[in-house]
GUNUGU-115922 format. One record per residue (C-alpha): residue in one letter; x, y, z. Coordinates in steps of 0.1 Angstrom, whole numbers. Example, Ala and Ser with C-alpha at 12.3 -4.5 7.8 and 13.67 -1.06 7.14 Angstrom:
BEGIN
+------+-------+-------+-------+
! rest !    c1 !    c2 !    c3 !
+------+-------+-------+-------+
!    a !   123 !   -45 !    78 !
!    s !   137 !   -11 !    71 !
+------+-------+-------+-------+
END
This chain:
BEGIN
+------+-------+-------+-------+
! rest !    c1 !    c2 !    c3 !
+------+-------+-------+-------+
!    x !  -269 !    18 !  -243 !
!    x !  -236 !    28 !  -234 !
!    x !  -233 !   -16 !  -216 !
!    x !  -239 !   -27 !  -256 !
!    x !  -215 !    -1 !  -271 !
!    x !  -187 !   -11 !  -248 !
!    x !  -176 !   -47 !  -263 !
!    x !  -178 !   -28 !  -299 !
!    x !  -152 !     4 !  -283 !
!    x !  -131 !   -33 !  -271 !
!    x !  -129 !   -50 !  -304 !
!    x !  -119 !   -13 !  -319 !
!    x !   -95 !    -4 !  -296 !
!    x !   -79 !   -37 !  -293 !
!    x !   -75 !   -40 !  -331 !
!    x !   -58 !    -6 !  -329 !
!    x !   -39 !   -13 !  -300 !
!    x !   -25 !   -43 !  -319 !
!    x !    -7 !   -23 !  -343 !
!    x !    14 !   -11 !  -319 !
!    x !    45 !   -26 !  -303 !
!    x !    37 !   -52 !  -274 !
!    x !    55 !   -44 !  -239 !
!    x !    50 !   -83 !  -233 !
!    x !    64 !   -87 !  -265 !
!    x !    96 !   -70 !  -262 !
!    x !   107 !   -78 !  -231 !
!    x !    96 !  -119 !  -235 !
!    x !   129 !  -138 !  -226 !
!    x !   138 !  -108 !  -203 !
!    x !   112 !  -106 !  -177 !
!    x !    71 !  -103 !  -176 !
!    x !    61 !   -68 !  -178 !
!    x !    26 !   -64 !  -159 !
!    x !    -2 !   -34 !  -148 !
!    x !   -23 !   -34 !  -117 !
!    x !   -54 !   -34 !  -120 !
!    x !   -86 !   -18 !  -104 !
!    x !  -124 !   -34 !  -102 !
!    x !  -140 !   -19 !  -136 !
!    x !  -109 !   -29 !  -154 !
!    x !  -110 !   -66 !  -145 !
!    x !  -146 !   -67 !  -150 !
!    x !  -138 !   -53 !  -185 !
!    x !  -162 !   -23 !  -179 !
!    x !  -133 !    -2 !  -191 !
!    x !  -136 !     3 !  -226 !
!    x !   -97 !    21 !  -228 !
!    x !   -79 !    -2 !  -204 !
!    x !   -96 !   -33 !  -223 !
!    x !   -81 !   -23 !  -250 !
!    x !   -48 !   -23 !  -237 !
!    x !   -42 !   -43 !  -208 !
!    x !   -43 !   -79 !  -229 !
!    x !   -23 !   -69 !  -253 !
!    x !     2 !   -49 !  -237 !
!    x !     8 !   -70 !  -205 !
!    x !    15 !  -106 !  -194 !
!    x !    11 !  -106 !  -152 !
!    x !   -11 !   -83 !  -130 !
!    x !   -16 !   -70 !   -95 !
!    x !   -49 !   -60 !   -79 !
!    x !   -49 !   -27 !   -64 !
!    x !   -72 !   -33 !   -35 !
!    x !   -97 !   -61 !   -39 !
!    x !   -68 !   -85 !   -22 !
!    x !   -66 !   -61 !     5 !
!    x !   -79 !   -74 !    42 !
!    x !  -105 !   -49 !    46 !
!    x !  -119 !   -57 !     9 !
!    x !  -118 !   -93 !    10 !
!    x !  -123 !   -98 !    52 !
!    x !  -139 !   -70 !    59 !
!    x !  -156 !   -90 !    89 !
!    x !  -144 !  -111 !   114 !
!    x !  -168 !  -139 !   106 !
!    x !  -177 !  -133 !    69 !
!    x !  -152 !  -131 !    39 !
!    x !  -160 !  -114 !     4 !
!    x !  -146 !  -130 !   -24 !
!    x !  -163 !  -116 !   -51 !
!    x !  -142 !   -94 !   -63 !
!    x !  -112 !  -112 !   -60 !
!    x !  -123 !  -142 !   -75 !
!    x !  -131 !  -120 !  -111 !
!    x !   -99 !  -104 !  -105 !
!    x !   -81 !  -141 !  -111 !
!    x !  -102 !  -153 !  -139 !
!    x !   -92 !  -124 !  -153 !
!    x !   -59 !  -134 !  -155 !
!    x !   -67 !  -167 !  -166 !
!    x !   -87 !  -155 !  -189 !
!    x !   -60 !  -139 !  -209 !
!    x !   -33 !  -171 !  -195 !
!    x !   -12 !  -140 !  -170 !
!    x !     8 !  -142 !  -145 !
!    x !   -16 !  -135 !  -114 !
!    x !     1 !  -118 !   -84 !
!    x !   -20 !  -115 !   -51 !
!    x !   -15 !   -80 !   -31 !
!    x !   -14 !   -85 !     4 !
!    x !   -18 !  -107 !    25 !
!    x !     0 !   -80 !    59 !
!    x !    -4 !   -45 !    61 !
!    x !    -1 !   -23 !    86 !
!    x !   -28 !    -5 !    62 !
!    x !   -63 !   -11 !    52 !
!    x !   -69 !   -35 !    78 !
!    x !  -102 !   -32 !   101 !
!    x !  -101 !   -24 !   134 !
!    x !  -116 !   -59 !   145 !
!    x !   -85 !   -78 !   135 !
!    x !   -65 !   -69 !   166 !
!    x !   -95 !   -70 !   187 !
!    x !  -115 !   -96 !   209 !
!    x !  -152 !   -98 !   207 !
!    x !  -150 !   -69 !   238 !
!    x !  -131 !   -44 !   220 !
!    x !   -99 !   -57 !   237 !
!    x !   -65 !   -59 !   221 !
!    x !   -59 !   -97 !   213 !
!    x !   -29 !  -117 !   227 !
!    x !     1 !  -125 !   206 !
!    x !   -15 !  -161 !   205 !
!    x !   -46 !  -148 !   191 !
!    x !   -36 !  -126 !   166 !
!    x !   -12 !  -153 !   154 !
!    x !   -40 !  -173 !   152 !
!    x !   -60 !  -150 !   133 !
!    x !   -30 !  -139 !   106 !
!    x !   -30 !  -179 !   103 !
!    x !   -65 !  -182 !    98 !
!    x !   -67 !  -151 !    70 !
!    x !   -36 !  -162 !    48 !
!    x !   -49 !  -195 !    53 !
!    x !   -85 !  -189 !    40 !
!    x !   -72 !  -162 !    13 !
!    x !   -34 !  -184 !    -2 !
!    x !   -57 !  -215 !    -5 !
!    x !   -87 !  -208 !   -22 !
!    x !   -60 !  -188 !   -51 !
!    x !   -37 !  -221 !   -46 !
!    x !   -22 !  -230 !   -80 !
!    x !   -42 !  -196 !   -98 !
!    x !   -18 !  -171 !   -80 !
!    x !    18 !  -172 !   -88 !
!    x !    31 !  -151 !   -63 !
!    x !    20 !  -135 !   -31 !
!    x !    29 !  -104 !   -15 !
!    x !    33 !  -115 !    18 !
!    x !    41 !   -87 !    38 !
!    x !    39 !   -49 !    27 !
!    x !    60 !   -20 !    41 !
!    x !    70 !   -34 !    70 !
!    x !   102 !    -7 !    76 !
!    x !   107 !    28 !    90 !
!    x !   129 !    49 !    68 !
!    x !   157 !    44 !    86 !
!    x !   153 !     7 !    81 !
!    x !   140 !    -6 !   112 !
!    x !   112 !   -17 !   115 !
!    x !    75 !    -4 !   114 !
!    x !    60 !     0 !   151 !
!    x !    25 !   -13 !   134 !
!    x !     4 !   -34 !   158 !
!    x !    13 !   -65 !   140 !
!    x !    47 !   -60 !   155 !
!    x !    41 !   -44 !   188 !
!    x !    13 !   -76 !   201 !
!    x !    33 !  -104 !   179 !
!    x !    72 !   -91 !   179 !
!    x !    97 !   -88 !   151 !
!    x !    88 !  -130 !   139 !
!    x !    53 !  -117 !   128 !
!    x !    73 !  -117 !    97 !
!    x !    83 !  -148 !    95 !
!    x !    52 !  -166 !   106 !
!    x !    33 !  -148 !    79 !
!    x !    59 !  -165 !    54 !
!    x !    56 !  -197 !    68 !
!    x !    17 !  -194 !    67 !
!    x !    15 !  -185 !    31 !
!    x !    40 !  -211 !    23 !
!    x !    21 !  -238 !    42 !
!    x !   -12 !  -231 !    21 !
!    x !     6 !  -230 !   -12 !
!    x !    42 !  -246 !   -11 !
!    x !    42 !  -239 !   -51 !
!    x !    36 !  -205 !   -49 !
!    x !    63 !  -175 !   -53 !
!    x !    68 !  -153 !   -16 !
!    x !    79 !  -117 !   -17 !
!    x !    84 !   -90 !     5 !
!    x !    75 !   -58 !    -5 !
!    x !    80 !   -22 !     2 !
!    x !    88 !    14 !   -13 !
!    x !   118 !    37 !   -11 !
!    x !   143 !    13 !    -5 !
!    x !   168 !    28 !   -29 !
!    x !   175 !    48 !    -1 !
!    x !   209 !    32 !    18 !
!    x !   192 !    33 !    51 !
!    x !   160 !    18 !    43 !
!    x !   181 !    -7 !    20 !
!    x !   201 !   -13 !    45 !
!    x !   171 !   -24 !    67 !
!    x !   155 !   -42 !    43 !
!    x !   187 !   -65 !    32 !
!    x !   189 !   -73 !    74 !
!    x !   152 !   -82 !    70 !
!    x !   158 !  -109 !    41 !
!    x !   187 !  -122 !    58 !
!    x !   167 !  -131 !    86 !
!    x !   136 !  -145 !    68 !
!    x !   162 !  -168 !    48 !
!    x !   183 !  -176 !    82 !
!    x !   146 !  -190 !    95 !
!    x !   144 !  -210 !    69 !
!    x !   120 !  -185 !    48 !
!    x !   121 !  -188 !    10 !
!    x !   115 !  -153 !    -6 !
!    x !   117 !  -158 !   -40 !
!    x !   118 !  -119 !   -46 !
!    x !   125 !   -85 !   -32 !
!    x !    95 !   -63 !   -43 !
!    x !   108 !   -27 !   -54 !
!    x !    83 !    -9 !   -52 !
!    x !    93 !    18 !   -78 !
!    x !    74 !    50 !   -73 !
!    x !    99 !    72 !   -90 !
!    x !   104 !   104 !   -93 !
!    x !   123 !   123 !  -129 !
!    x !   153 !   128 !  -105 !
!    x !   153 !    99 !   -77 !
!    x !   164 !    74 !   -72 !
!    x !   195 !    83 !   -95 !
!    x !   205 !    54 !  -117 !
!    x !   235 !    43 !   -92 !
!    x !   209 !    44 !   -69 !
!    x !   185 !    17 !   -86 !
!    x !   213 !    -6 !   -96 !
!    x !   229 !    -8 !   -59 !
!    x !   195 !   -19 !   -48 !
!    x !   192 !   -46 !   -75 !
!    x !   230 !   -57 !   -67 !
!    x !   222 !   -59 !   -26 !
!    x !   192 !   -84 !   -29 !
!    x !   203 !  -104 !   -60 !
!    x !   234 !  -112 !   -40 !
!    x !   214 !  -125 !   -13 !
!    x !   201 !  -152 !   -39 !
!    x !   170 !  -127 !   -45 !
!    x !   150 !  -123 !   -75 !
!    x !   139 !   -83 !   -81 !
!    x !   103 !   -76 !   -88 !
!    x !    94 !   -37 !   -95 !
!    x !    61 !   -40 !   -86 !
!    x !    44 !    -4 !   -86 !
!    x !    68 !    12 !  -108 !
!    x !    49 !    52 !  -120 !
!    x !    72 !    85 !  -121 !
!    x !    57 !   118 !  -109 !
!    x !    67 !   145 !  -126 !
!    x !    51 !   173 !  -106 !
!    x !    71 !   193 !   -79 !
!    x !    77 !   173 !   -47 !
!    x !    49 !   178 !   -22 !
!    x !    48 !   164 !    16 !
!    x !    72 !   138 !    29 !
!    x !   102 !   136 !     0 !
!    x !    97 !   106 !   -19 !
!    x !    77 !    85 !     6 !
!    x !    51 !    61 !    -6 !
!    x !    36 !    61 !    29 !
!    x !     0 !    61 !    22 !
!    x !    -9 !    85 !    57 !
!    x !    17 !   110 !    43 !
!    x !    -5 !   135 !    28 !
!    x !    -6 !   170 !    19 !
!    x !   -29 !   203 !    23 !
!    x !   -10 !   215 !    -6 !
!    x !    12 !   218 !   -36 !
!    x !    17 !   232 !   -66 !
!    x !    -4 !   216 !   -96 !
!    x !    10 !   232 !  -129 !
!    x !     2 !   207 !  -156 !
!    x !   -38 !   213 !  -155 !
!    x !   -39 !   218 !  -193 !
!    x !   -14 !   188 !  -204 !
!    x !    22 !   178 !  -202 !
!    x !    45 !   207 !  -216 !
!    x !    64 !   182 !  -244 !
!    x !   100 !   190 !  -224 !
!    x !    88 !   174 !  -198 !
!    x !    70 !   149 !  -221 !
!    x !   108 !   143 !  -232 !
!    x !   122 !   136 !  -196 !
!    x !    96 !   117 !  -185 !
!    x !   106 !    96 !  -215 !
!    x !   144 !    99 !  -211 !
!    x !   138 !    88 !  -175 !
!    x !   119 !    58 !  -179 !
!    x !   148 !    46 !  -209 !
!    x !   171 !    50 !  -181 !
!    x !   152 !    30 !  -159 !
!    x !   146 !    -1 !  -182 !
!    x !   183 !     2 !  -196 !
!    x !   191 !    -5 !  -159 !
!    x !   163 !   -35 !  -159 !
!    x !   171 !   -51 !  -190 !
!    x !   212 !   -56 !  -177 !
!    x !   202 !   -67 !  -150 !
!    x !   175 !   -91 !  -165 !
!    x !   189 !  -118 !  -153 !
!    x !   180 !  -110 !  -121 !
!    x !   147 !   -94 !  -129 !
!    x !   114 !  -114 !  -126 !
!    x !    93 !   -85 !  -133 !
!    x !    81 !   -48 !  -138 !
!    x !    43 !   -40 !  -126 !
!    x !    31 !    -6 !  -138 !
!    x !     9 !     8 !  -107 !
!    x !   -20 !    21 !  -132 !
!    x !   -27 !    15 !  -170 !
!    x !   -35 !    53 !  -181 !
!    x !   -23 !    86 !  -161 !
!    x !   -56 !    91 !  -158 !
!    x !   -60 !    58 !  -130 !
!    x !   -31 !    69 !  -115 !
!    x !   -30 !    75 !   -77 !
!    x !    -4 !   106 !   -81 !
!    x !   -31 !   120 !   -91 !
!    x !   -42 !   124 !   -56 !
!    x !   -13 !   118 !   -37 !
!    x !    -1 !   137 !   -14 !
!    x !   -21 !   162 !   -27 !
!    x !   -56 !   155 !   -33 !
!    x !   -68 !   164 !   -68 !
!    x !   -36 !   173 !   -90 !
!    x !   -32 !   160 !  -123 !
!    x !    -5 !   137 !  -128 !
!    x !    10 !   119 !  -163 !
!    x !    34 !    90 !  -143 !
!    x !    24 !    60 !  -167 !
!    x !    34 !    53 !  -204 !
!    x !    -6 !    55 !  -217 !
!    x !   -22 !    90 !  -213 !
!    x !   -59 !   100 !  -205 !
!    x !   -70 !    90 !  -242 !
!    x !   -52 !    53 !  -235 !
!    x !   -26 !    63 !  -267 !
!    x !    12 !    54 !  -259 !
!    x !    32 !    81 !  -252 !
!    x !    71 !    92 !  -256 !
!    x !    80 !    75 !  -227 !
!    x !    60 !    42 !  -242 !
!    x !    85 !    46 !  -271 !
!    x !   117 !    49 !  -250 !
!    x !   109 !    17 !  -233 !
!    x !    99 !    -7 !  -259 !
!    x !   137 !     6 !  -278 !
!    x !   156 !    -4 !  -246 !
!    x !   142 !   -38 !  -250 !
!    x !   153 !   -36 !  -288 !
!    x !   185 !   -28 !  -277 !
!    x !   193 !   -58 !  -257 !
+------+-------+-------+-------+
END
């Protein structure tokens, strides 16, 4: 019952959803404004986020089904199924499609640095493998995918870089090669690196070495992915525009391509995005709903955000909200497992809120 009552909550919610301002809309001639996306949502089995995601947003990001251990989760067998319904999806609705990742240090099976023994491969082989993978993965997407993340978090906080295993059996040009991989199966297609916290100066600092080298070896990175998971008081909003000013002056676009804001106290690592950085505990005072001052600075905070983006638009190709409604969030269970979380303009119910408001008016005031 509920499978035949879905398309009817669509059409409702879409009709309703269409009375309100378009993010897409407001920001067209600026830069795309996109959401990622999880499996029940591209399969449109999500009544709330079906109602919102083509009419709010023109380019989208798959949270996981891109993800090595999703779509190779065997060394001689890849699963494409998901992926594949992720990208008619977005052409479906004529988006942007962005493909997330093809290196992580994360998320990848054990096998992958492994020979048939259980032995660690040789630089050779896993070279030859990472060839094989983006290979297989760029070029069955080629000319449906617009841009690829090639590699993901690759730095230390400090801005050097990650001691993952791609690095320690390959060396620092892991990076490169990857680039020049993913360009070879899809010379059309956009190339970005991207990576969290780099606001911070050292990590910046790191990360602007990085694309100097990738461009120096002849690597075309068409954009520096920011990936934006904010806080209400970092990174400050000299902060966000050094960042933007670093890369564009390396000839970079900027993509903010996970953008949220938590607004609960800080728990575990600082602001880390690291993924292992979890937390026994934390404090989780919101249980009930957002108290409306909060409301207010969450929506202050994200109209000082986009102000920033929409100066800078000319060197903006993008802002990617990681989530459609608070309630997909993943701050709602990290660091702290099972806190409730309100770091995205739609709420549980899929209605816009303040900060929704604040956004589309920096656009207007462009």
């Amino acid at each position: 019952m509920l499978n035949r009552l879905i398309p009817l909550i669509t059409v409702f919610t879409t009709a309703a959803f269409a009375q309100q301002p378009s993010l897409k809309d407001a920001f067209q001639g600026l830069f795309r404004v996109g959401v990622a996306l999880n499996q029940r949502q591209f399969e449109e089995k999500d009544a709330r986020a079906a109602g919102i995601v083509p009419v709010q947003f023109s380019t989208i990001s798959p949270e996981n089904v891109m993800k090595w251990e999703v779509i190779h989760p065997r060394v001689d067998g890849y699963n494409f199924v998901p992926a594949d319904e992720y990208v008619a999806f977005g052409q479906k609705y004529k988006m942007f499609i962005v493909g997330h990742n093809l290196v992580w240090h994360s998320q990848v099976p054990r096998w992958v640095f492994q020979d048939e023994k259980g032995a660690p491969l040789t630089r050779d082989a896993l070279l030859a493998r990472m060839k094989e993978h983006i290979t297989a993965v760029v070029t069955r997407y080629k000319g449906k995918v617009g841009g690829w993340d090639v590699v993901n978090e690759a730095l230390n906080e400090d801005g050097t870089l990650r001691k993952s295993q791609w690095l320690n059996t390959i060396g620092e040009d892991y990076l490169v090669k990857a680039f020049q991989y993913a360009h070879q199966a899809d010379p059309d297609c956009e190339l970005y690196y991207n990576d969290y916290s780099i606001e911070n100066q050292a990590k910046r600092r790191g990360a602007v070495e990085l694309i100097k080298k990738l461009q120096a070896a002849g690597v075309n990175v068409a954009a520096m992915g920011l990936q934006g998971h904010d806080s209400l008081d970092w990174p400050t909003v000299q902060q966000q525009e050094d960042t933007i000013n670093a890369f564009a002056a390396l000839g970079v676009k900027i993509s903010i391509s996970e953008l949220d804001v938590d607004v609960l106290p800080p728990a575990g690592r600082g602001n880390s995005a690291d993924v292992s950085a979890t937390s026994a505990g934390g404090a989780n005072p919101y249980i009930h709903g957002l108290p409306d001052d909060v409301q207010q600075a969450l929506a202050r905070r994200y109209a000082d955000l986009f102000a920033i983006f929409v100066k800078h638009a000319g060197v903006m190709s993008r802002v990617t909200f990681w989530g459609v409604t608070d309630g997909d969030s993943w701050k709602n269970n990290f660091p702290v497992r099972g806190r409730t979380n309100y770091p995205l303009l739609f709420d549980r119910e899929g209605k816009p809120k303040p900060a929704f408001d604040a956004v589309i008016q920096t656009a207007r005031k462009k």
